[in-house]
Structures are given as C-alpha cells and as structure tokens.
KOLZAMAR-338750 format. One record per residue: x negated, z negated, y of N, C-alpha, C in turn; residue number from 1. Coordinates in nm, 4 decimals, padded with zeros to 6 digits. Last residue first. Layout:
<recs>
rec nxx: X	nzz: Z	nyy: Y	caxx: X	cazz: Z	cayy: Y	cxx: X	czz: Z	cyy: Y	num: NUM
...
</recs>
This chain:
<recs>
rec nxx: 00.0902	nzz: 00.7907	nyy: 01.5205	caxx: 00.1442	cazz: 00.6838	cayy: 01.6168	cxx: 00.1007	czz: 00.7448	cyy: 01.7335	num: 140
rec nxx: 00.0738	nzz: 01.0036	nyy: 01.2974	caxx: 00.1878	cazz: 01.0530	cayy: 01.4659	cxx: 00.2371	czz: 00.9114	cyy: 01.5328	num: 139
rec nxx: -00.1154	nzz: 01.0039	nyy: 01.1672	caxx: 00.0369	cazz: 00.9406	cayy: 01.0915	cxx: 00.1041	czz: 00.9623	cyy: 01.2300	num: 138
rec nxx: -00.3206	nzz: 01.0150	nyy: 01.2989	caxx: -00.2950	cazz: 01.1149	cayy: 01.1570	cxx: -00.1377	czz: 01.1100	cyy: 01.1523	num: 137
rec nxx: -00.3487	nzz: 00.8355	nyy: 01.5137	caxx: -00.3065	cazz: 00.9744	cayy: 01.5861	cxx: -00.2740	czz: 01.0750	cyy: 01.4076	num: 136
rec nxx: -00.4081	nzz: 00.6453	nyy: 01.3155	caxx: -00.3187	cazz: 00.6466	cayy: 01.3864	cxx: -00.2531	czz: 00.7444	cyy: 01.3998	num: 135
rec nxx: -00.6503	nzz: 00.7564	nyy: 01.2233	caxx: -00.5693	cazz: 00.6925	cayy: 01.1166	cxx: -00.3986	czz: 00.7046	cyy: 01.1702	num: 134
rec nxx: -00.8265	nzz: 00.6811	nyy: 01.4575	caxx: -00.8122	cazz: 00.8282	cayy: 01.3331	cxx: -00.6837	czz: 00.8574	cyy: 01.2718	num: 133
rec nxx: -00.8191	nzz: 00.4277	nyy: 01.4482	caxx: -00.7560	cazz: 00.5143	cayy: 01.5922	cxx: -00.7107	czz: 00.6693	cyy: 01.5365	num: 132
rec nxx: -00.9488	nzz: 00.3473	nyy: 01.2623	caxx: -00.8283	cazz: 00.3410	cayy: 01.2583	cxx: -00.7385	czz: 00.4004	cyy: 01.3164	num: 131
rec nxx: -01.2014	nzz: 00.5345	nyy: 01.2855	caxx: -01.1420	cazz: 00.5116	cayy: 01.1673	cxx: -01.0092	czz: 00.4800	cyy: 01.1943	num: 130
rec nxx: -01.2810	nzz: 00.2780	nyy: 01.4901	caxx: -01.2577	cazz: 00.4229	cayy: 01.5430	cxx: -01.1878	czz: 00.4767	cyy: 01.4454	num: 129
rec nxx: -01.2511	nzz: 00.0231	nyy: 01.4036	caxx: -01.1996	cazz: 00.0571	cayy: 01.5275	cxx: -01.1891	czz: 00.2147	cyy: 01.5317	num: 128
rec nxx: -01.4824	nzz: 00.0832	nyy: 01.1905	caxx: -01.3489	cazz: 00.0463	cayy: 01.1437	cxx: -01.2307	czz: 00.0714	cyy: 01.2607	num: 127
rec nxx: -01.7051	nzz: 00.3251	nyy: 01.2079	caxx: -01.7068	cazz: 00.1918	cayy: 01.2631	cxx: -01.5069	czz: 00.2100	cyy: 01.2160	num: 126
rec nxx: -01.7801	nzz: 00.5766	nyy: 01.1389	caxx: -01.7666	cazz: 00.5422	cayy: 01.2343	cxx: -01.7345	czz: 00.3920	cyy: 01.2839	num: 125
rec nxx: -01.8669	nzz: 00.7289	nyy: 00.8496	caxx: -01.9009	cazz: 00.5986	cayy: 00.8998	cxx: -01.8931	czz: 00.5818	cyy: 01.0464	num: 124
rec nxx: -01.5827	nzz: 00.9539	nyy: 00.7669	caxx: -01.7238	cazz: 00.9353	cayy: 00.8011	cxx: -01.7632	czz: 00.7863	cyy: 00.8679	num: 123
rec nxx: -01.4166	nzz: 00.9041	nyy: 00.4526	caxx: -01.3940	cazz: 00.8786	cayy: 00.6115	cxx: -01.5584	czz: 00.8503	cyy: 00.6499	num: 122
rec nxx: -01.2343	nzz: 01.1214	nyy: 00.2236	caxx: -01.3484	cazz: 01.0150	cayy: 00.2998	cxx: -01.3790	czz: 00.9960	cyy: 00.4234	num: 121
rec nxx: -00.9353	nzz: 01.1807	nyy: 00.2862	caxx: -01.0087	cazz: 01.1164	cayy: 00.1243	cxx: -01.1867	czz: 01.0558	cyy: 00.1236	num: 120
rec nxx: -00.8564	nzz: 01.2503	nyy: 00.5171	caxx: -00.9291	cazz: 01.1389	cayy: 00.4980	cxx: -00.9221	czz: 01.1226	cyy: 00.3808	num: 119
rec nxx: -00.7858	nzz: 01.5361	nyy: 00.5707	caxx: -00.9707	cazz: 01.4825	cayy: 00.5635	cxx: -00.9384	czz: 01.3196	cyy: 00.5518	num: 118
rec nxx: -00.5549	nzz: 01.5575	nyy: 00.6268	caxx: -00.5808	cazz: 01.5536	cayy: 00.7242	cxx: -00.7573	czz: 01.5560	cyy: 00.6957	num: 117
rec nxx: -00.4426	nzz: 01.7225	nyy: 00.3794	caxx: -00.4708	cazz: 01.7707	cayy: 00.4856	cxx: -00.5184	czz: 01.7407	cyy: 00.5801	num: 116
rec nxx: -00.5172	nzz: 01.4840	nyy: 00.1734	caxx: -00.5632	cazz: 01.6343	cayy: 00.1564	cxx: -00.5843	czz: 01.7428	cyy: 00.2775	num: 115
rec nxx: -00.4719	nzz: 01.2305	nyy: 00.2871	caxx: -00.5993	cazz: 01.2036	cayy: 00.2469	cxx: -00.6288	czz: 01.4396	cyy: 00.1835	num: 114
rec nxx: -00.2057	nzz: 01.3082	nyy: 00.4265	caxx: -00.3023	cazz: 01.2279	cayy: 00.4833	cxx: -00.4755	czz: 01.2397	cyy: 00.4114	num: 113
rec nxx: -00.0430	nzz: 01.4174	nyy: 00.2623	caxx: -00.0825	cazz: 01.4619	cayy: 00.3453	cxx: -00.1914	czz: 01.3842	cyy: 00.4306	num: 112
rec nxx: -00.0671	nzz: 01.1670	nyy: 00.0470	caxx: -00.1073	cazz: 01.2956	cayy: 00.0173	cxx: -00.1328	czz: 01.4015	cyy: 00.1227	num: 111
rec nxx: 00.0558	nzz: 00.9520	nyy: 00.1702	caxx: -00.1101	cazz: 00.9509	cayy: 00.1320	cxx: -00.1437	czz: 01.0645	cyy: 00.0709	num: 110
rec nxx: 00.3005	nzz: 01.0739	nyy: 00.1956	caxx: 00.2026	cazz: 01.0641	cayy: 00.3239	cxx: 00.0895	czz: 01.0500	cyy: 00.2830	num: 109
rec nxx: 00.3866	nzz: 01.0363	nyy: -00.0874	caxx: 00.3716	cazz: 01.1665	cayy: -00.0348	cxx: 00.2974	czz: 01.1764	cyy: 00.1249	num: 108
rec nxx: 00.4615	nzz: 00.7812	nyy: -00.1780	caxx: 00.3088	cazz: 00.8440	cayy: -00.1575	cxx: 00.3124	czz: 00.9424	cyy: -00.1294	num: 107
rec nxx: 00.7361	nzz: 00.7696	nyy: -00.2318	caxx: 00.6567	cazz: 00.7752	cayy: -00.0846	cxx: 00.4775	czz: 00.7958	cyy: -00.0766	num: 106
rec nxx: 00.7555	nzz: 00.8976	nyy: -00.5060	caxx: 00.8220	cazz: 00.9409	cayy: -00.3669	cxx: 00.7318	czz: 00.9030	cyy: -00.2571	num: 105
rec nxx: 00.6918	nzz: 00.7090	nyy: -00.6534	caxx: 00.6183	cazz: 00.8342	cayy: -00.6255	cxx: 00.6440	czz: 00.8896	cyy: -00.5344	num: 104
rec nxx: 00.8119	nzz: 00.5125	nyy: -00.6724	caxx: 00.6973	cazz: 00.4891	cayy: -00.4990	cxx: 00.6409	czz: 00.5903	cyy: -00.5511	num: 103
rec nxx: 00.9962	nzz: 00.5733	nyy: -00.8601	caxx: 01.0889	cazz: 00.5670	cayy: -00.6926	cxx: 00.9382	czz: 00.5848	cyy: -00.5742	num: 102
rec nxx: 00.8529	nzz: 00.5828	nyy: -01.0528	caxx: 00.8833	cazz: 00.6883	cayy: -01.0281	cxx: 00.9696	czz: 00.6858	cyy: -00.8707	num: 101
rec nxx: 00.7981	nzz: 00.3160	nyy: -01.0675	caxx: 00.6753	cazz: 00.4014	cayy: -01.0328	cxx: 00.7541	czz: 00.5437	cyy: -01.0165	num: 100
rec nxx: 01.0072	nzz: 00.2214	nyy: -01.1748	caxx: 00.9602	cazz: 00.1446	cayy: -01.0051	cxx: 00.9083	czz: 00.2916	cyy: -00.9715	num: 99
rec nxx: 01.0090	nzz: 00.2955	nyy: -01.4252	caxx: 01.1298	cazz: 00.3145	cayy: -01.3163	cxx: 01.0908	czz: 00.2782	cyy: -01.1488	num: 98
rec nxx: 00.7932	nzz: 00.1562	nyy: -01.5189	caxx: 00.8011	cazz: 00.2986	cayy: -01.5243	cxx: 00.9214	czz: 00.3552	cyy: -01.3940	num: 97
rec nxx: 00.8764	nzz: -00.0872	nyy: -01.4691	caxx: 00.7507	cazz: -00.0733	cayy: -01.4169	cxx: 00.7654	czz: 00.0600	cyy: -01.3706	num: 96
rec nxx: 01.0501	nzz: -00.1497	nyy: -01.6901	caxx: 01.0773	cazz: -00.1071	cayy: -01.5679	cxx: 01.0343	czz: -00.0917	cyy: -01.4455	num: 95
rec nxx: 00.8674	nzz: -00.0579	nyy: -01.8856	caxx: 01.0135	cazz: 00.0091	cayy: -01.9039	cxx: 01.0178	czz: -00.0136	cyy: -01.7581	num: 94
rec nxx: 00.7583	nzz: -00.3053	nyy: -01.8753	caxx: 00.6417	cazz: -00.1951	cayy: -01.8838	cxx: 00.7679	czz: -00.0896	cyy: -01.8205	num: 93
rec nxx: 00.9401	nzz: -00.5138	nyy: -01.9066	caxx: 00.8954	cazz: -00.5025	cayy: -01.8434	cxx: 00.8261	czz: -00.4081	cyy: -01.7746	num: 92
rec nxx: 01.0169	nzz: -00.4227	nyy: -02.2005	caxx: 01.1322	cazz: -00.4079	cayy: -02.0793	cxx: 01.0799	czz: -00.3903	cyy: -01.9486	num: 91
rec nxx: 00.8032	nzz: -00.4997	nyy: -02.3890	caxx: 00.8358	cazz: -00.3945	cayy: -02.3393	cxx: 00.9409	czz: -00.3229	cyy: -02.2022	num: 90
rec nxx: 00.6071	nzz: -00.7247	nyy: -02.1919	caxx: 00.6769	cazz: -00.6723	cayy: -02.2857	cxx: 00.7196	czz: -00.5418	cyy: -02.2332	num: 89
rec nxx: 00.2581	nzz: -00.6936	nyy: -02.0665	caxx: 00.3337	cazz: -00.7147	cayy: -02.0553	cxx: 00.4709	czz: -00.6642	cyy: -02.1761	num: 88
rec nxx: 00.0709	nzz: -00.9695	nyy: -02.2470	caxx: 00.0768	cazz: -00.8829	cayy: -02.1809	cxx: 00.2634	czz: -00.8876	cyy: -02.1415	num: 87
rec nxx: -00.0906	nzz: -01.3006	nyy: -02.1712	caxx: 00.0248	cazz: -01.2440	cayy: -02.1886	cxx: 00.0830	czz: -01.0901	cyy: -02.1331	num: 86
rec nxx: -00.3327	nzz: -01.3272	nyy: -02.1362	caxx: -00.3263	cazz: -01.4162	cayy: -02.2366	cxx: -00.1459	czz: -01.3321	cyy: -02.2450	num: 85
rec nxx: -00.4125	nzz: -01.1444	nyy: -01.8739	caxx: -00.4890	cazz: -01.1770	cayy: -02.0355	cxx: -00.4363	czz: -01.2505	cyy: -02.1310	num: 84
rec nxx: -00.1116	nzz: -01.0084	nyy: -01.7782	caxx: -00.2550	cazz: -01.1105	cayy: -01.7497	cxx: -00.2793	czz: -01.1122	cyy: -01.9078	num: 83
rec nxx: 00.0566	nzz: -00.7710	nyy: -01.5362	caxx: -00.0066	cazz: -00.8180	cayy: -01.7307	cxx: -00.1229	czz: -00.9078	cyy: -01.6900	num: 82
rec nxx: 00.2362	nzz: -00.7401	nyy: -01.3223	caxx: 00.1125	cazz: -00.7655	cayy: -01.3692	cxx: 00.1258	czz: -00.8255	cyy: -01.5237	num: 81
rec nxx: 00.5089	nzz: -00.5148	nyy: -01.2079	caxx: 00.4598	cazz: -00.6593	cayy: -01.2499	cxx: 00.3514	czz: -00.6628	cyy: -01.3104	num: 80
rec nxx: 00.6259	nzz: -00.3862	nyy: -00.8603	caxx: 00.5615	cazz: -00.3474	cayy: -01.0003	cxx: 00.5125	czz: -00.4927	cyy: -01.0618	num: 79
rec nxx: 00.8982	nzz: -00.4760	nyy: -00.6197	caxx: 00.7432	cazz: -00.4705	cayy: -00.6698	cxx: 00.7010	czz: -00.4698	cyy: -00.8330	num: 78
rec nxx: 01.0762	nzz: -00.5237	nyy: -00.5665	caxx: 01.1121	cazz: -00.4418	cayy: -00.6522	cxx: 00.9489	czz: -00.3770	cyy: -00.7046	num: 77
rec nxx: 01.2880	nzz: -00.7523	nyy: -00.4217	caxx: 01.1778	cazz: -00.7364	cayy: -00.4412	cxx: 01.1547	czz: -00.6268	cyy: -00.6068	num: 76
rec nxx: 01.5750	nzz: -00.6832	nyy: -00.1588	caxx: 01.5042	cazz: -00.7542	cayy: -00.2736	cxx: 01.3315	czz: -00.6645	cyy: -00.3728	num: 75
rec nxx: 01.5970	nzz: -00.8577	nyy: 00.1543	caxx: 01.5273	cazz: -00.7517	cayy: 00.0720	cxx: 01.5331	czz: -00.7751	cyy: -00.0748	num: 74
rec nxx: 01.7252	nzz: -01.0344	nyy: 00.3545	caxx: 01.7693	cazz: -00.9446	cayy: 00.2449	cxx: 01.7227	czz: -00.9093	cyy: 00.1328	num: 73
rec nxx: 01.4820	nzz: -01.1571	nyy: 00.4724	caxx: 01.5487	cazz: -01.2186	cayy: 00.3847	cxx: 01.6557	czz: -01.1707	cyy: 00.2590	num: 72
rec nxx: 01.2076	nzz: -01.0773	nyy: 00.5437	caxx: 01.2970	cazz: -00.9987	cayy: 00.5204	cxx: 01.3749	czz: -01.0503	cyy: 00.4009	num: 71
rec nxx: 01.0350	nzz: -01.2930	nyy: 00.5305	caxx: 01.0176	cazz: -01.2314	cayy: 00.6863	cxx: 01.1263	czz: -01.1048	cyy: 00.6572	num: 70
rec nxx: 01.0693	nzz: -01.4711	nyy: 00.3917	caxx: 01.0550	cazz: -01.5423	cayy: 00.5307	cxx: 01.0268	czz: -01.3805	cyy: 00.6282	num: 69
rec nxx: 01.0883	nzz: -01.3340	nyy: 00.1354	caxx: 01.2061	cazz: -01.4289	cayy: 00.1851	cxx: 01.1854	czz: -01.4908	cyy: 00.3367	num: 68
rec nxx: 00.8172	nzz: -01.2037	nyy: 00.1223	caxx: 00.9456	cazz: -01.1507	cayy: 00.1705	cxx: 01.0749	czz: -01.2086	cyy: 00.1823	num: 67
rec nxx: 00.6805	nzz: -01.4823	nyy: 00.0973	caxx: 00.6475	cazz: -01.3294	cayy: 00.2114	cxx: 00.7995	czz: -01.2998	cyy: 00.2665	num: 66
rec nxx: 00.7512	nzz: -01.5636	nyy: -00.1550	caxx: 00.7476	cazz: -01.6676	cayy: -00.0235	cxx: 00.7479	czz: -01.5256	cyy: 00.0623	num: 65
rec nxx: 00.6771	nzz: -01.2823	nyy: -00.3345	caxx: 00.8222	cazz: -01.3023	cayy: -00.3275	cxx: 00.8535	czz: -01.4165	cyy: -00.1843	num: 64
rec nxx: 00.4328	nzz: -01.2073	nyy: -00.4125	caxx: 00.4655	cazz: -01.2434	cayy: -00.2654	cxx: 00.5958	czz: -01.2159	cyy: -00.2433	num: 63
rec nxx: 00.4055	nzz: -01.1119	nyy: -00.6705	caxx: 00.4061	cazz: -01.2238	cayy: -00.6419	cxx: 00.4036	czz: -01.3035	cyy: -00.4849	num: 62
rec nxx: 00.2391	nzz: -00.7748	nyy: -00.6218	caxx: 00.3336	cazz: -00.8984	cayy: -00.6754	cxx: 00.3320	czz: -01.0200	cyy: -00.6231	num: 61
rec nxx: 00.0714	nzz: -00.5873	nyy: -00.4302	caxx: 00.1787	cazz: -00.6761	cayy: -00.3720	cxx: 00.2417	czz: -00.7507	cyy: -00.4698	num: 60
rec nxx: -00.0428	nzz: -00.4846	nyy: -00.6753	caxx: -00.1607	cazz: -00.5604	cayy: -00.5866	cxx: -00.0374	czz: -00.6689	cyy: -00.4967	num: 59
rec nxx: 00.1171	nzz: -00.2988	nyy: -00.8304	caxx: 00.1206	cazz: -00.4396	cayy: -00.8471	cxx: 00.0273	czz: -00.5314	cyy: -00.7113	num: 58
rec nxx: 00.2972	nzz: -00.1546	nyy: -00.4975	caxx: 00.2265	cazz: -00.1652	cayy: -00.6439	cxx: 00.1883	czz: -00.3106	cyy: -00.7233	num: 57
rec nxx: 00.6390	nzz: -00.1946	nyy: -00.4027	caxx: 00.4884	cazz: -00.1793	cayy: -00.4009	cxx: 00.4413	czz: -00.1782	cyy: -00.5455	num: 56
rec nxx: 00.9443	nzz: -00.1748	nyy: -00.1948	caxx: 00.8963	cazz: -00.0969	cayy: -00.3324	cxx: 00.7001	czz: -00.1632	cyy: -00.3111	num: 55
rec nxx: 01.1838	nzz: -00.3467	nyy: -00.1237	caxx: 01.0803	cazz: -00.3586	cayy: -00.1184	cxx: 01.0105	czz: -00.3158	cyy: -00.2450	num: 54
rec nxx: 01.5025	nzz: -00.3042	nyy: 00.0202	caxx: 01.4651	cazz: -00.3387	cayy: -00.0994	cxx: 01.3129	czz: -00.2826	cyy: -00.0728	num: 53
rec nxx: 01.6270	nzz: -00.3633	nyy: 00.2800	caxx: 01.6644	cazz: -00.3612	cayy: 00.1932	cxx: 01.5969	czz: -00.4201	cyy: 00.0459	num: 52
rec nxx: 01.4093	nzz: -00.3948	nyy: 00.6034	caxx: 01.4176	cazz: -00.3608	cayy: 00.4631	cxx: 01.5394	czz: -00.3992	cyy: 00.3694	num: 51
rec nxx: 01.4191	nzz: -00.5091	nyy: 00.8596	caxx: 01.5122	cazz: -00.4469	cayy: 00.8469	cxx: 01.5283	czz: -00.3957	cyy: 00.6789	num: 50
rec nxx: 01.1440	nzz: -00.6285	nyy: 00.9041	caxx: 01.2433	cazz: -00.6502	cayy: 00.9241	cxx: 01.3916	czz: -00.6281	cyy: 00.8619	num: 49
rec nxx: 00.9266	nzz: -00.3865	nyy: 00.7986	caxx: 01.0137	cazz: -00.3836	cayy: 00.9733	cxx: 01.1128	czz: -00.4753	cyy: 00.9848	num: 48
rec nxx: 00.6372	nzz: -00.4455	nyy: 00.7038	caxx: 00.7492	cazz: -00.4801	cayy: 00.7163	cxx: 00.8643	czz: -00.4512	cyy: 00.8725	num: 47
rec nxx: 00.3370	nzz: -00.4600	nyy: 00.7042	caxx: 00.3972	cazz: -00.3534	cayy: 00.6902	cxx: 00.5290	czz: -00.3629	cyy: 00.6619	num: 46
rec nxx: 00.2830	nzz: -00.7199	nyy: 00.7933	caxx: 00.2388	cazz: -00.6339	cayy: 00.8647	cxx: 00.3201	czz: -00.5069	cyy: 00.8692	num: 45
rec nxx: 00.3096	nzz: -00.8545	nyy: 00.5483	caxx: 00.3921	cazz: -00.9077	cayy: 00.6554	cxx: 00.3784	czz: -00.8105	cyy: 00.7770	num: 44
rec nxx: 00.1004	nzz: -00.7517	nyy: 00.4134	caxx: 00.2468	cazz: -00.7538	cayy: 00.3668	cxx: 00.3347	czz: -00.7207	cyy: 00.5188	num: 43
rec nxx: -00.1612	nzz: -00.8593	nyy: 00.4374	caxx: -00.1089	cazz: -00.6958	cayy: 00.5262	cxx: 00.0282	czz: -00.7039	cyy: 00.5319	num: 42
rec nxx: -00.2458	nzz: -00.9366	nyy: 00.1857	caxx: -00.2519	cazz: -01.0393	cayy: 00.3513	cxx: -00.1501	czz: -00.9350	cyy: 00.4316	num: 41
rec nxx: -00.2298	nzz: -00.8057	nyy: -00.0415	caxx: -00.0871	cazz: -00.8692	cayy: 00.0043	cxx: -00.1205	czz: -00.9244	cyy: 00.1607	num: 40
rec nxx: -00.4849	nzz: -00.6755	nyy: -00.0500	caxx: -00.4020	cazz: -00.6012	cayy: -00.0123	cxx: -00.2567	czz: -00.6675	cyy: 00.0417	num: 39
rec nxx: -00.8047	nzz: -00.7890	nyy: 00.0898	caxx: -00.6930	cazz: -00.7975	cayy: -00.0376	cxx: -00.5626	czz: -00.7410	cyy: -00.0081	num: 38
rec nxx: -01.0657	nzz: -00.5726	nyy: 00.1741	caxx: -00.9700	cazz: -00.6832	cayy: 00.1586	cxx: -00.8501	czz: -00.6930	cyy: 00.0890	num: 37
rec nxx: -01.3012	nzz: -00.4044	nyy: 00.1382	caxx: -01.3130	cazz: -00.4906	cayy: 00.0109	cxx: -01.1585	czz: -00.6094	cyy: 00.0550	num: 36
rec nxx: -01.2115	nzz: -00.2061	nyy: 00.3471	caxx: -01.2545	cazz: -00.1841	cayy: 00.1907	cxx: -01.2467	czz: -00.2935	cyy: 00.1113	num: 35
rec nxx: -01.0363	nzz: -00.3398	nyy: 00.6472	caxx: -01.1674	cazz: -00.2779	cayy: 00.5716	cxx: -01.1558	czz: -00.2803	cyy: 00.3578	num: 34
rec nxx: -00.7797	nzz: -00.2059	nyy: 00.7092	caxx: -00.8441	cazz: -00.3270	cayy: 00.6565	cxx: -00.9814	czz: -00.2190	cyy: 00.6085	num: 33
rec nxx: -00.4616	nzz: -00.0915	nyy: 00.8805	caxx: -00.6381	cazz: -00.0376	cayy: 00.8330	cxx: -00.7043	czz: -00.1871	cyy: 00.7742	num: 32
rec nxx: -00.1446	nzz: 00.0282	nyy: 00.8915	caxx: -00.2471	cazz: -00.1144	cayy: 00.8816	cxx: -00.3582	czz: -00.0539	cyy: 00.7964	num: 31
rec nxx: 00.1819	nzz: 00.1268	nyy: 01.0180	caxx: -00.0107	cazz: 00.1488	cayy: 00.9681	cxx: -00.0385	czz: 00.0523	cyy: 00.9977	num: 30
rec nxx: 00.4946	nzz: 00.1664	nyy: 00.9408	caxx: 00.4357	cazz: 00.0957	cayy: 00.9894	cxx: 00.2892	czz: 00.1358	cyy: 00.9339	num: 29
rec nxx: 00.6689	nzz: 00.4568	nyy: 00.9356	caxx: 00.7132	cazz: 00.3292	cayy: 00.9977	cxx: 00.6416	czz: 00.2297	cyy: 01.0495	num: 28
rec nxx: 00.6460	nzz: 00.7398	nyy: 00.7729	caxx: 00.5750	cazz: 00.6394	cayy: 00.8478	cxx: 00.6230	czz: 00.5505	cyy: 00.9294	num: 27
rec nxx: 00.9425	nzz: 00.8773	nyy: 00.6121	caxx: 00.8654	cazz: 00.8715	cayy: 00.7238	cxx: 00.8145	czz: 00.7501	cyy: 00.7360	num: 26
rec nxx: 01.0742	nzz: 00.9312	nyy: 00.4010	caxx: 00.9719	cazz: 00.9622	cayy: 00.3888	cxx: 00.8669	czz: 00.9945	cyy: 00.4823	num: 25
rec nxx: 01.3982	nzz: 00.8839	nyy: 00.3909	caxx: 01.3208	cazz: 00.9829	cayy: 00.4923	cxx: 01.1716	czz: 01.0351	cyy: 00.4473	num: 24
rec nxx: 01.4319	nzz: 00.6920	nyy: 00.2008	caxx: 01.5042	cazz: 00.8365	cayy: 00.1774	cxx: 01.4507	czz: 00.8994	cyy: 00.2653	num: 23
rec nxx: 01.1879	nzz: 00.5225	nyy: 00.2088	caxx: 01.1626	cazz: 00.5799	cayy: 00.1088	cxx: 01.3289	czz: 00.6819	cyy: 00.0987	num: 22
rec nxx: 00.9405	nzz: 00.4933	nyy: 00.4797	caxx: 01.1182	cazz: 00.4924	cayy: 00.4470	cxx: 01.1029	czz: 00.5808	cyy: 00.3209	num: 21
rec nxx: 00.6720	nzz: 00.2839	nyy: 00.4465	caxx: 00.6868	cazz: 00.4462	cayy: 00.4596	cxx: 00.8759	czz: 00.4122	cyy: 00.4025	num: 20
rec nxx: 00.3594	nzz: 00.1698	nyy: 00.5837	caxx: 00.5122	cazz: 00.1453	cayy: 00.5397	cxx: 00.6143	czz: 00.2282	cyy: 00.5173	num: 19
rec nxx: 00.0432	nzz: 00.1518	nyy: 00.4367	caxx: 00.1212	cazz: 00.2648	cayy: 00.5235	cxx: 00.2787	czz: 00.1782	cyy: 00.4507	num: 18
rec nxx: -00.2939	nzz: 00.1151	nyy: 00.4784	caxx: -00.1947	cazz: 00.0884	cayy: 00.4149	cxx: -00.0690	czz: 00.0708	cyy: 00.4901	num: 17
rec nxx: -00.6099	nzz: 00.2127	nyy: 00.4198	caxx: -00.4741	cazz: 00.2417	cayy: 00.5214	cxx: -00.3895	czz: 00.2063	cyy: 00.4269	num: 16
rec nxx: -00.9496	nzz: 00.0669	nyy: 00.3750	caxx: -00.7714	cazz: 00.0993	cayy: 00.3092	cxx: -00.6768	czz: 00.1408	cyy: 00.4063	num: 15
rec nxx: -01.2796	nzz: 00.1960	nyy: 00.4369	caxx: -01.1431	cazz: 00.0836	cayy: 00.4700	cxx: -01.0519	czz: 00.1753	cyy: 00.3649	num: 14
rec nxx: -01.6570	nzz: 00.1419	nyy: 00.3318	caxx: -01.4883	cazz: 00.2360	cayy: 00.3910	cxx: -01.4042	czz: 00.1612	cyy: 00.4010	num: 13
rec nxx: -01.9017	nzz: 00.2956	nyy: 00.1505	caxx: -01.8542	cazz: 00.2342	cayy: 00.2596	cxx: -01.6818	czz: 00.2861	cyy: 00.2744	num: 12
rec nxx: -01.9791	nzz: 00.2572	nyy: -00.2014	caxx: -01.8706	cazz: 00.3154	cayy: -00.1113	cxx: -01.8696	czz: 00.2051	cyy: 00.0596	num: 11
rec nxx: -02.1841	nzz: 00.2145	nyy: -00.4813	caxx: -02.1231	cazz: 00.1867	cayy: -00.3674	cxx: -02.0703	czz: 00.2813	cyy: -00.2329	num: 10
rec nxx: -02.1316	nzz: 00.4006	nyy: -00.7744	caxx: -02.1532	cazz: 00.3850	cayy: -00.5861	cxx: -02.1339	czz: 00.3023	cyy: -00.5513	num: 9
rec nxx: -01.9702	nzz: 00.3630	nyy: -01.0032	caxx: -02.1269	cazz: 00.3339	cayy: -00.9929	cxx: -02.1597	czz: 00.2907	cyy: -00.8755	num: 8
rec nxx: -01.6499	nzz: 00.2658	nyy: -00.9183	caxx: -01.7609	cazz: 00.3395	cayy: -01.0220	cxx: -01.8658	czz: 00.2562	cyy: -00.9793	num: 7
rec nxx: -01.6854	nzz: 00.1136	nyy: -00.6208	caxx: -01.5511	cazz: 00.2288	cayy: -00.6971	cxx: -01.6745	czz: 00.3006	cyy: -00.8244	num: 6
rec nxx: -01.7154	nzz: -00.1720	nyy: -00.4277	caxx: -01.7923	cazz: -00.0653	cayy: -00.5604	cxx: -01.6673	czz: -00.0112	cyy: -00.6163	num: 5
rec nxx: -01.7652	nzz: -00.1647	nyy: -00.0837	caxx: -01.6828	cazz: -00.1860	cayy: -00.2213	cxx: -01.7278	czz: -00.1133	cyy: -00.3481	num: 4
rec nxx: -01.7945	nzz: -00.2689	nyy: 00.2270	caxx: -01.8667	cazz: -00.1757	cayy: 00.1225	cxx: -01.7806	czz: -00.2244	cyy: -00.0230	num: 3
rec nxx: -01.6663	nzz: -00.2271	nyy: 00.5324	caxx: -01.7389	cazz: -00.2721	cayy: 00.4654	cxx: -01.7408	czz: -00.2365	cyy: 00.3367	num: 2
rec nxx: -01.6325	nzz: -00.1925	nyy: 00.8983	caxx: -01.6048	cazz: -00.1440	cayy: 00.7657	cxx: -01.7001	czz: -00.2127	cyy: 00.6697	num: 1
</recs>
C-alpha cells in the first residue's frame, strides 16, 4: 500500500475498483491498486467482455483504444473532462449530468461496502491482505 495526500493528511491506503451490472447491481469484477495509482491501467481488468455500454467517471475518459480492443461492442459513455484552456460547453456538462445519474445507480456497492462492511478505512495490513478483505466483502 502506499500513501496519497487527500486534504492535509497524508493517507495510507489502496482503491477498490469494482465492475458492477448496472440493471442487477451486482459485482462482476474487483481490482485493488494501491492509493496513489492511476485509475484507467485497471480498465481492461474490470471488463467482462460482454459489455454493451461502458459507464465511468471522468478518471476513465479517453480510453476509447481500451475499449475497442477488448469490448468491441461497447459504447463509451464515460463522463468528459474540462481542461484549462477549454471548459466544458454546455451540452457537454448536460450530458455529464445524465451519465451521473445512470453510475448513481451502481455506486450502490461502494456504499455497502465502505458503510457496512468498515471499509471507508482500511487498517494497515499490507495491500495482499486488504485485498483478500476486499474480496470475501464483495462475495468473491
């Protein structure tokens, strides 16, 4: 595990990052990374193949190469980034809003997960054990 600044603290800890059926609202695929890694490497991880259409936050944009090589169907429905020199317009923001209300839906595991199970912090056990945690949470 490794250390990330959230606010002031520094924070030890990892990310779970969860593939979740968005009409069931069941766990499909887990992936643990430690704290400070980048969130698209995982992509390909949390994919079954079989996707349709591909909901994420912005951190997944722009890995449109990803999902044409490993879920050719899919289409990409990932949230869009504002950069400094060009925000975003309005249509864009508009259908940002529409994304965000479909992956409200599946955050509902990171809600049983980080309220009922205890992991909104995770005691310093080492990243291997943490994940095994992580696992048996989500009923692998």
């Amino acid at each position: 595990m490794h250390q990330t600044k959230k606010g002031n603290p520094w924070d030890f800890g990892m990310k779970a990052h969860l593939g979740v059926d968005s009409r069931t609202k069941l766990i499909h695929s887990v992936v643990a990374t430690p704290a400070h890694g980048h969130d698209p490497r995982v992509l390909p991880e949390l994919l079954h193949w079989g996707e349709t259409r591909v909901w994420g936050d912005a951190a997944y944009a722009g890995q449109r190469e990803i999902l044409r090589r490993y879920t050719p169907r899919a289409k990409d429905f990932t949230q869009r980034k504002g950069h400094r020199d060009r925000a975003l317009t309005e249509a864009e923001r508009e259908r940002n809003r529409a994304r965000a209300r479909v992956r409200a839906l599946v955050e509902h595991p990171f809600l049983v997960l980080k309220r009922l199970f205890g992991f909104n912090k995770v005691r310093y056990r080492g990243l291997e054990e943490n994940t095994q945690r992580l696992f048996v949470a989500c009923g692998w």
